[in-house]
C-alpha positions as CSV (number, residue, x, y, z in Angstrom):
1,X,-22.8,-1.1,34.3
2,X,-22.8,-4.2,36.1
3,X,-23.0,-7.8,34.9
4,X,-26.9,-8.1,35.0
5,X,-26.9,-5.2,32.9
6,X,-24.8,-5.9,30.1
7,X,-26.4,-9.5,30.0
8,X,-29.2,-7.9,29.5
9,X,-28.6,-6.3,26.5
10,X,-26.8,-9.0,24.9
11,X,-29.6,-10.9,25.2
12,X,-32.0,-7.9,23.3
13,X,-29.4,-7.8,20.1
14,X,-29.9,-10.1,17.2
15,X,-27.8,-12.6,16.4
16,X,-24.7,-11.4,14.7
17,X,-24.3,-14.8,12.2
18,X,-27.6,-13.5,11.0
19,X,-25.7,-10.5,9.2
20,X,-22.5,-11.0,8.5
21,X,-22.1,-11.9,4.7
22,X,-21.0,-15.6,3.9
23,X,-17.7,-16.3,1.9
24,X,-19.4,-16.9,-1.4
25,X,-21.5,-13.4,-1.1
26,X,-17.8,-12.2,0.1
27,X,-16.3,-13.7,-3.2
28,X,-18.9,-12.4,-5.4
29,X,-19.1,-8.7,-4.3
30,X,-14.7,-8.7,-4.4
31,X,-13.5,-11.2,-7.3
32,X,-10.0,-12.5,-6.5
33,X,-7.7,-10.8,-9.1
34,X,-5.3,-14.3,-10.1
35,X,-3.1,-11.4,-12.3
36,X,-1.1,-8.5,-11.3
37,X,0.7,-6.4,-14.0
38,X,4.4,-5.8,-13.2
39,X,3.8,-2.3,-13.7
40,X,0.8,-2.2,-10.9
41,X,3.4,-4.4,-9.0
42,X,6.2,-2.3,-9.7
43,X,4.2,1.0,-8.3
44,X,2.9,-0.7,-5.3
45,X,6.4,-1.9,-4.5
46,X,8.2,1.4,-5.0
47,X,5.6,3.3,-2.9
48,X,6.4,0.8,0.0
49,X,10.4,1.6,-0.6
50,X,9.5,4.9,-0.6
51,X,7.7,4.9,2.8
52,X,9.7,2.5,4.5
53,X,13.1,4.9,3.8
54,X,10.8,8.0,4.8
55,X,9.9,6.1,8.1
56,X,13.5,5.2,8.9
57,X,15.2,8.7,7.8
58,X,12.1,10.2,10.5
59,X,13.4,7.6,13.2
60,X,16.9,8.0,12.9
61,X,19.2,10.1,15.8
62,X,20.8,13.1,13.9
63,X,20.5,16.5,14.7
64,X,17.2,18.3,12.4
65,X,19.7,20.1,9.9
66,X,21.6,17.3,8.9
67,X,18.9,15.2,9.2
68,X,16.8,17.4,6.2
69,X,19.7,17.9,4.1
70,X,19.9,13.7,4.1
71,X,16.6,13.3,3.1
72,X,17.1,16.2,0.2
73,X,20.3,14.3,-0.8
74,X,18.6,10.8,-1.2
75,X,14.7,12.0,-2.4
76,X,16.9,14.0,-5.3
77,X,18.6,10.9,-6.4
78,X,15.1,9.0,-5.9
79,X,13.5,11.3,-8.2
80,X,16.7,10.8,-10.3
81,X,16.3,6.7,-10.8
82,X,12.4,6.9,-10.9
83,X,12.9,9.5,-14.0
84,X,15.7,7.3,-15.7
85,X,13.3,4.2,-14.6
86,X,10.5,6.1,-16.5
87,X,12.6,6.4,-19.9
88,X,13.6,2.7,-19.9
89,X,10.0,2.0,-19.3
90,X,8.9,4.2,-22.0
91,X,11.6,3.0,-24.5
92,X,10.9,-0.9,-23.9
93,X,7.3,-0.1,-24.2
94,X,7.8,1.5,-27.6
95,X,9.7,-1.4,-28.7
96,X,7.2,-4.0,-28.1
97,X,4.5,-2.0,-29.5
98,X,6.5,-1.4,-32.6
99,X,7.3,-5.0,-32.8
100,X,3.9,-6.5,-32.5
């Protein structure tokens, strides 16, 4: 394609400020949430942490074998806080309801 060409067909397509939404039709179809519960927080952030230590175990220079038992090593003690993180949860939930 050469210049004259793609001129050309620039010129034949419509206006692209014609369709793209404005920033009230923007804020309308996807309301700004102003509140985040600590518990929606708390998932988002852990799945990061999980990620992120995924990503860097992958990327690290050991031999496979050692590498795998690692990542055994440190998802069982993962699994190990996120259960014992689960229980506190649970507990400090039961309080408050049983104290409103």
């Amino acid at each position: 394609m050469n210049l004259a060409t793609l001129t050309d067909l620039a010129s034949r397509l419509p206006a692209l400020s014609v369709h793209l939404p404005t920033q009230s039709q923007i804020s309308r179809l996807f309301p700004a949430r102003t509140h985040r519960s600590s518990a929606e927080f708390a998932a988002v952030f852990t799945l990061g942490l999980l990620v992120g230590a995924a990503t860097a175990l992958l990327n690290a220079r050991k031999p496979g074998k050692e590498l795998r038992r690692e990542i055994g090593e440190r998802a069982g003690k993962l699994r190990e806080r996120a259960r014992e993180s689960i229980r506190a949860n649970g507990d400090a939930r039961q309080e408050r309801s049983a104290n409103v």
